[in-house]
C-alpha positions in Angstrom: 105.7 110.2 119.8 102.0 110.6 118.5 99.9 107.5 118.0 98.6 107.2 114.7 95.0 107.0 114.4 93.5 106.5 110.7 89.7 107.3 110.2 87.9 104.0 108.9 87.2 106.1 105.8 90.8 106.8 105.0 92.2 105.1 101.8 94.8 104.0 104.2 92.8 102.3 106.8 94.5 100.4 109.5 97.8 100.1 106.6 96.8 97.0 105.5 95.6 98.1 101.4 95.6 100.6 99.5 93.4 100.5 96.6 95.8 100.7 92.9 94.5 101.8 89.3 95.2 98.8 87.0 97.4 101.1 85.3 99.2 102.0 88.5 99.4 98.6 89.2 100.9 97.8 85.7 103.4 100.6 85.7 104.6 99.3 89.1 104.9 95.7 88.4 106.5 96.6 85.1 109.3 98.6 87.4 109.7 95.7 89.8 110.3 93.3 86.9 112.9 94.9 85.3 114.3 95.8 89.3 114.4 91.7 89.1 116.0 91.6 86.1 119.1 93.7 87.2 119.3 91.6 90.1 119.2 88.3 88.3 122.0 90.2 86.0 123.8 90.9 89.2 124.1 87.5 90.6 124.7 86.1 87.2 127.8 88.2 87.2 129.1 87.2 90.5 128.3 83.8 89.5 130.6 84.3 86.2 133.4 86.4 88.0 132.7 89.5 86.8 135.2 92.4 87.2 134.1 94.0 90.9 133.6 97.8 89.4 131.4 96.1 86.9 129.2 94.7 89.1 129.1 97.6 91.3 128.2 99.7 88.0 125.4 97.1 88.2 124.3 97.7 91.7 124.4 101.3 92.2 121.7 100.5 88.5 119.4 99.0 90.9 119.6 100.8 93.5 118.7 104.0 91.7 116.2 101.9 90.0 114.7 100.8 93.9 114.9 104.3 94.8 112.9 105.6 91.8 110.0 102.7 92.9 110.0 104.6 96.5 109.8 108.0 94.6 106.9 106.6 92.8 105.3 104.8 95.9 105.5 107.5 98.5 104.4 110.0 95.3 101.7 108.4 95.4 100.4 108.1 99.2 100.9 111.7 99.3 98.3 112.7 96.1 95.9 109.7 98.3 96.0 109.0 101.6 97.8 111.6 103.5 96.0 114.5 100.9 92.9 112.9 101.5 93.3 112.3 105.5 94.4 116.1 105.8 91.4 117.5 104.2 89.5 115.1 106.8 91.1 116.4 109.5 93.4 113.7 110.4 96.1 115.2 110.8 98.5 111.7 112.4 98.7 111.1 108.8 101.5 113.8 108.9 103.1 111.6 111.7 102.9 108.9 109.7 104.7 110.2 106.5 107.3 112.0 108.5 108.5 108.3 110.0 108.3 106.8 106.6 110.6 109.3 105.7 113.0 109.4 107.9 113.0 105.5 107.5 113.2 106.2 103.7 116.4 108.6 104.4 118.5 106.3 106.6 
């Protein structure tokens, strides 16, 4: 398997940051509260005995939920980082996505 080498200019450098608009910030936080939320509503109904299709309503709810904050994520490394390390040649950034993907589609 290829090594994946990032330029130091990339917007993905060494994948330790990535630099967020504060709205892009906000709208993700916003989705991971609410993620929180159903998860705090899912132990809560464990915790009362809630009927077991009922709480798997609940789950497959936040896992669709999780899976939308992924979409939304790996949206937007494509429009960035990989976009941006393509047009600068870097072509391992394709590496890179392809074994976030198949990680993503396990």
């Amino acid at each position: 398997m290829a090594e994946t080498v990032l330029k130091e200019d990339s917007c993905c450098y060494i994948h330790d940051a990535k630099e967020r608009s504060e709205q892009e910030i906000k709208d993700l936080t916003c989705r991971l509260n609410r993620i929180e939320g159903q998860i705090r509503g899912i132990k809560g109904m464990v915790e009362r005995g809630a009927y077991c299709p009922e709480i798997l309503t609940q789950v497959s709810a936040a896992q669709a939920a999780l899976n939308s904050f992924n979409k939304a994520i790996l949206a937007g490394h494509i429009r960035s980082c990989v976009a941006e390390d393509i047009r600068d040649g870097n072509d391992a950034a394709i590496d890179e996505l392809v074994n976030v993907m198949q990680k993503l589609m396990k």
